[in-house]
C-alpha positions as CSV (number, residue, x, y, z in Angstrom):
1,X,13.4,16.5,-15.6
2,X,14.0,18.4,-12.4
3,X,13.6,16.7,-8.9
4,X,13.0,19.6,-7.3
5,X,9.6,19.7,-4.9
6,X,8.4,16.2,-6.6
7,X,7.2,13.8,-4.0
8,X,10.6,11.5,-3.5
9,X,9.6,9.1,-0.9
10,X,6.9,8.1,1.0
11,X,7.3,5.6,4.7
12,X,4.4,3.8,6.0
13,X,4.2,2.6,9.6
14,X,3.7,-0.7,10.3
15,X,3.5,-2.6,13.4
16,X,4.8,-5.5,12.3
17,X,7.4,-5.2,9.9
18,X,8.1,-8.9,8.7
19,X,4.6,-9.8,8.1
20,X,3.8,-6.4,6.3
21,X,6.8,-7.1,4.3
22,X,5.4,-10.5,3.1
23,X,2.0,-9.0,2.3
24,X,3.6,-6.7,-0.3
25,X,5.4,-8.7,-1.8
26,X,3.1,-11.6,-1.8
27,X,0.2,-9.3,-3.4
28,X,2.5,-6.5,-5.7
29,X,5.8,-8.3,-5.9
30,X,7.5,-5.3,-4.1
31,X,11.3,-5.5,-2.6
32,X,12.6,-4.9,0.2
33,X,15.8,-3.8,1.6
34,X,16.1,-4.1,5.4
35,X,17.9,-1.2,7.5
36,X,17.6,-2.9,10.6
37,X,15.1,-4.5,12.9
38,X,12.7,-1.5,12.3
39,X,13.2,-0.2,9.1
40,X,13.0,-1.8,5.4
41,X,13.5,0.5,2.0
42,X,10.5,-0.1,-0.2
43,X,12.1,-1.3,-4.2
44,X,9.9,-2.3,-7.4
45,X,6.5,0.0,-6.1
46,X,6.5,2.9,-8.6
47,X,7.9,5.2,-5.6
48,X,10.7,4.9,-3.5
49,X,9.6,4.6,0.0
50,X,10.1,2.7,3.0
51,X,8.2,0.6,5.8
52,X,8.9,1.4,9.6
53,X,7.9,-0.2,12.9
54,X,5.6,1.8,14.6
55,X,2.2,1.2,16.8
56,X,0.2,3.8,14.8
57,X,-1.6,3.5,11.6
58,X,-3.2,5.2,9.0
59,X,-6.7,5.6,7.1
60,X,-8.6,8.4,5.9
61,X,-10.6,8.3,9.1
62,X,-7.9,9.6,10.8
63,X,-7.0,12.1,8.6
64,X,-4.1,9.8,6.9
65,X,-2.6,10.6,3.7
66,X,-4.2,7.6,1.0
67,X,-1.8,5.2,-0.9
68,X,-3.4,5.2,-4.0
69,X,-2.0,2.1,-6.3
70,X,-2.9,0.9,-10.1
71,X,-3.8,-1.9,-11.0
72,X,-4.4,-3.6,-14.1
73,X,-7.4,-6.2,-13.1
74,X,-9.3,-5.3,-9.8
75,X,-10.4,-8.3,-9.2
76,X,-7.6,-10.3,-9.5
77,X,-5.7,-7.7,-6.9
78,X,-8.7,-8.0,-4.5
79,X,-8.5,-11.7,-4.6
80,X,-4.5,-11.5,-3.8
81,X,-4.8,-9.0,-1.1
82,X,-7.5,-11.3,0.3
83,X,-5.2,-14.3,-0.3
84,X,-2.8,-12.4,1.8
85,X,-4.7,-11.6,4.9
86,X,-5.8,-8.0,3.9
87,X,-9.6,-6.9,4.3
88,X,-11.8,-5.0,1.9
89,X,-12.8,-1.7,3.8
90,X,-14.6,0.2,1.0
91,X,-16.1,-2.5,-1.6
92,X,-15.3,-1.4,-5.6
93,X,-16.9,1.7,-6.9
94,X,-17.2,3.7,-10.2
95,X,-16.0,7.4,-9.9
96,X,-15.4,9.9,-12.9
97,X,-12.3,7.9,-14.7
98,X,-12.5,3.9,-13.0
99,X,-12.9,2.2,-10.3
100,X,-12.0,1.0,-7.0
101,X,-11.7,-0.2,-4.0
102,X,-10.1,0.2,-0.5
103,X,-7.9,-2.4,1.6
104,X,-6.4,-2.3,4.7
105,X,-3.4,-4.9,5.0
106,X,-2.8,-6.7,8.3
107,X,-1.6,-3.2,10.3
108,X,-4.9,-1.7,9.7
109,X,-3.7,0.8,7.4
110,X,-5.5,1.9,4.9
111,X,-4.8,2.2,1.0
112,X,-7.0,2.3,-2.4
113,X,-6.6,0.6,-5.4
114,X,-7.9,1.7,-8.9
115,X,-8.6,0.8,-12.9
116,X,-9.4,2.9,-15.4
117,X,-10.2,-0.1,-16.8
């Protein structure tokens, strides 16, 4: 299968790049391999990517690109990115094929989470 003009790699800024990097692996068991003080590649998340430092963020109120993820047992992944110090910004809801819900993790970005489940 051709690689050409597939999304390849996404980064996501973060303003605290140690923290962030224990929230994701702490809630999805992602990997990380560090480039630096500011920069750590994303491994083990479905998509290569990568986290930088930066002092913006992102959410669909500001126009953001969403990080949509999968999960297996909504509740169970609410509970761990509560667990982990994120914040429910749009509480679970049914939409044509699942659920789900929105967090934002401790940089105040913003991602989603769904089940077709």
């Amino acid at each position: 299968m051709s690689q050409h003009h597939k999304i390849n790699y996404i980064e996501i800024p973060v303003k605290a790049l140690a923290s962030s990097k224990a929230f994701f692996k702490k809630v999805f068991g992602w990997e990380f391999v560090d480039y630096g003080d500011d920069y750590a590649a994303i491994t083990g998340a479905g998509i290569d990517g990568g986290l930088y430092v930066s002092q913006n963020s992102v959410s669909v109120d500001k126009g953001s690109v969403l990080v949509v993820l999968y999960s297996d047992d909504l509740v169970k992944s609410q509970a761990a990115i509560e667990s982990a110090g994120g914040t429910i910004k749009i509480p679970t809801f049914e939409f044509p094929g699942g659920h789900r819900f929105h967090f934002c993790d401790g940089n105040e970005n913003e991602y989603a989470i769904w089940s077709d489940k």
